[in-house]
C-alpha positions in Angstrom: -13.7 118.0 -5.4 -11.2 120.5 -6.6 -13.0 123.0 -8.7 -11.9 122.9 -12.5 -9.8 126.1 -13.6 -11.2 127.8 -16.7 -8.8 129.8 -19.4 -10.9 132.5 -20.9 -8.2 132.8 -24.1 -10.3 132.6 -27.5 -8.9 130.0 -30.3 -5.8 131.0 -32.5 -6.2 132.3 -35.8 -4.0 130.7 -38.6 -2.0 133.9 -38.3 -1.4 133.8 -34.6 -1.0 129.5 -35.2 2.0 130.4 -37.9 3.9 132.8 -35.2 3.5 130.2 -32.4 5.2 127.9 -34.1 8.1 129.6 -35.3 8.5 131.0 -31.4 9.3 127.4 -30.4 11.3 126.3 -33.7 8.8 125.0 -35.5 8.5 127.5 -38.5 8.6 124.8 -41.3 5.2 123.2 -39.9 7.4 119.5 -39.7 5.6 118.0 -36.6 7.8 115.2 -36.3 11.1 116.7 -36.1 13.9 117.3 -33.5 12.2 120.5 -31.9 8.7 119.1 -31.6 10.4 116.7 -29.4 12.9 119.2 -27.6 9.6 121.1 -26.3 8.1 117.9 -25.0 11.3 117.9 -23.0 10.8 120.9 -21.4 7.7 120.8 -21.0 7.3 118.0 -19.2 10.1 119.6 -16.7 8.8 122.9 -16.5 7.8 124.8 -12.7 4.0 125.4 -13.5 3.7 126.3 -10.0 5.9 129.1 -11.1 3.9 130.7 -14.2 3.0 134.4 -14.6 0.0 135.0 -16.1 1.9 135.7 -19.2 3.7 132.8 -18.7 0.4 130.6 -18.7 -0.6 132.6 -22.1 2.5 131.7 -23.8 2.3 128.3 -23.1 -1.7 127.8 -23.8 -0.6 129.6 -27.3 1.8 127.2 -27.9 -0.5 123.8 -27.2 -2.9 125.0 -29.5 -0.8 125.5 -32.1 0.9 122.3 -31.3 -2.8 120.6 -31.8 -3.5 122.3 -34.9 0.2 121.3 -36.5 -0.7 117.6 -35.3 -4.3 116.8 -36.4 -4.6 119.4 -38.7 -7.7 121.2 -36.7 -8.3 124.7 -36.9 -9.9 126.6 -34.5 -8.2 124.4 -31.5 -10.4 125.4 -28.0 -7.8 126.4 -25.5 -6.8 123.8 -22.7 -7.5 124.4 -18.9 -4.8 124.5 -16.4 -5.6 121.6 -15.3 -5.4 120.0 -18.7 -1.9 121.5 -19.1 -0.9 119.6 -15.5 -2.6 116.6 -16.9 -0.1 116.7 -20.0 2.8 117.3 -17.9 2.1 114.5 -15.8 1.7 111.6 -18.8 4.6 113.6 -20.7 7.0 113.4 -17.7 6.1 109.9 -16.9 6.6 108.2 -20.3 10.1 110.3 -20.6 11.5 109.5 -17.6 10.3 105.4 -17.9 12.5 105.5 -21.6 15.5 107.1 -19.6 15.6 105.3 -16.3 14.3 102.1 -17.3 14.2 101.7 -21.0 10.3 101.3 -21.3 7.1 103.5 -20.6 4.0 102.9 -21.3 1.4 105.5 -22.9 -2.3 105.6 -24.1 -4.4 104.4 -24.8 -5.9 106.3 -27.8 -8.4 106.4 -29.7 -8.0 107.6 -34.0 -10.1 107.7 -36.5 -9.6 105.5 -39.9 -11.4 106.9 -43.2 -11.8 104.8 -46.8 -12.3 107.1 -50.2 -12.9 106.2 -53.4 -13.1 107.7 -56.7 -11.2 109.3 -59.8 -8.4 111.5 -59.2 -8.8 115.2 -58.2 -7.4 118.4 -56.2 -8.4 118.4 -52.3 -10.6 121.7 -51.5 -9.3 123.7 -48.8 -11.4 122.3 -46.5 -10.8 118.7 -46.9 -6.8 119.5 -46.6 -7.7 121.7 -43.4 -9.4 118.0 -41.9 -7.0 115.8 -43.7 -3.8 117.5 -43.3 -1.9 118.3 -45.8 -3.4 116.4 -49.2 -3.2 118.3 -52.5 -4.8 115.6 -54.3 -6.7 112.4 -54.1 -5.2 109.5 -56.1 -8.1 107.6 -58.5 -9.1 104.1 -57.0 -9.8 103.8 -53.0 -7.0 105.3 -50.7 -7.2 104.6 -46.6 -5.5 107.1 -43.9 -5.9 107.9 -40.5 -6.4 110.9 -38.0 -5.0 111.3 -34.9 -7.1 111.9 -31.6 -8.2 115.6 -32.1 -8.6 116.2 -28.1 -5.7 116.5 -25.7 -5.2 113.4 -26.1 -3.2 114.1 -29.8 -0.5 115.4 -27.8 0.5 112.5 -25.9 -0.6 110.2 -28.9 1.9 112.4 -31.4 5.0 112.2 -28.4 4.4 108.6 -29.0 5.2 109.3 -32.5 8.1 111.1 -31.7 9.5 108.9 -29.2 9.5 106.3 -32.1 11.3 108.7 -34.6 14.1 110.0 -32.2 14.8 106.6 -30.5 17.3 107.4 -27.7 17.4 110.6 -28.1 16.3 111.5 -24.9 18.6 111.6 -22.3 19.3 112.4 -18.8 22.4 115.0 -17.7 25.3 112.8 -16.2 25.9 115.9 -14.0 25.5 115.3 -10.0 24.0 118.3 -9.7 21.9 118.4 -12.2 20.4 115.0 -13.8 17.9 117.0 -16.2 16.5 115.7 -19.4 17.6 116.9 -22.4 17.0 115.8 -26.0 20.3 115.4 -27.9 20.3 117.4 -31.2 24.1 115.5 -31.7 24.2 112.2 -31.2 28.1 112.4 -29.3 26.3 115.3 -26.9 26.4 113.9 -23.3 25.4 117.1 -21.2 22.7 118.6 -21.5 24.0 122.7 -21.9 27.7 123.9 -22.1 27.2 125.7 -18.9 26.7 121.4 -17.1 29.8 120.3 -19.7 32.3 123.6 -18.7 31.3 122.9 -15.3 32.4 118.9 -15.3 35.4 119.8 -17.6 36.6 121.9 -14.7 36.0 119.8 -12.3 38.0 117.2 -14.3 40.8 119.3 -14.4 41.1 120.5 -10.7 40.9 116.6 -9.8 43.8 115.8 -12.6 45.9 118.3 -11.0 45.1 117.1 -7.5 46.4 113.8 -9.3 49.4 115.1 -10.2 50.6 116.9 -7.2 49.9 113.9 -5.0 51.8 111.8 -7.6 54.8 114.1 -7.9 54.6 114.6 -3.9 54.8 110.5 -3.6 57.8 110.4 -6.1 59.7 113.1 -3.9 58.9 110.9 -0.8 60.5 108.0 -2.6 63.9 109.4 -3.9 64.4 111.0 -0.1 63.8 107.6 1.4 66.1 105.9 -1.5 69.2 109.1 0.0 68.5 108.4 3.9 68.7 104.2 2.6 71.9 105.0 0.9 73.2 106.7 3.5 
């Protein structure tokens, strides 16, 4: 059996959570929004074969604050190596199933549902920390639900995005390249200017190919219409 690879990094601090986020675009703490989904993306194509050290510290920085945007859990204990390969794997799978074959499968998962009851009042600071972000409880009984805390909340919340940003995801139309990308415009068919300048270039070489053969053929025709004449 393989031997499990350990990550000695320590959980993020709410300072170190904040900066995380804003590195990948998500400074306005909106989990469920085009950029949340745009790192799924390239994540799930990313060369972890290919990670630095620093590389592997960036991204285990970047899960844990993912996990503490999502289910609202401080102190989130870093995720192995082979966690992170894990993710990739069930991330990769359910993107490429909605782009090559309009359905994927994912989960199962597991949440948790809680009941409360009584008058109205302001949430403490730790019951917003566990319950995300509550500033008061209503008066009567109120249900919500958590999602999975573990690993798991990251493939359970690209469900959630999946379902937000339908087709959205798409593949590159590009021969040479067929990456995913997540459209932030909804007329975007490439997936970077460098794939669309590329195929707009190509375009034209072929139009003017087209043209030179069709002004060569009507050059043909008017000297065989002379030597007819003749």
């Amino acid at each position: 059996m393989a031997q499990r690879v350990t990550w000695s990094m320590s959980p993020l601090k709410q300072l170190e959570v904040d900066r995380t986020l804003a590195r990948i675009g998500l400074a306005g703490h909106d989990p469920l929004c085009w950029e949340a989904l745009q790192w799924f993306v390239e994540f799930s194509q990313r060369d972890l074969d290919a990670c630095t050290e620093g590389d592997w510290h960036l991204l285990t920085e970047e899960v844990q604050a993912l996990l503490h945007l999502i289910t609202y859990q401080q102190w989130q204990a870093p995720l192995t190596r082979d966690d992170l390969r894990a993710l990739q794997t069930a991330a990769r799978a359910v993107l490429t199933g909605l782009v090559d074959n309009r359905e994927a499968s994912i989960g199962p998962f597991t949440t948790t549902i809680f009941i409360r009851r009584g008058v109205g009042r302001p949430a403490t600071p730790s019951q917003v920390k566990r319950f995300g972000p509550i500033t008061a409880f209503p008066s009567g009984s109120f249900a919500g639900h958590l999602p999975p805390a573990d690993p798991n909340g990251l493939t359970y919340h690209l469900a959630c995005l999946l379902m937000r940003f339908p087709d959205v995801v798409q593949r590159c139309p590009r021969s040479k390249c067929t990456r995913l990308f997540a459209r932030l415009r909804s007329h975007a068919i490439y997936c970077s200017r460098k794939c669309q300048s590329v195929v707009a270039a190509q375009e034209h070489r072929d139009e003017e190919r087209r043209k030179k053969a069709e002004s060569k053929k009507q050059r043909v025709t008017k000297k065989n219409k002379k030597e007819v004449r003749r």
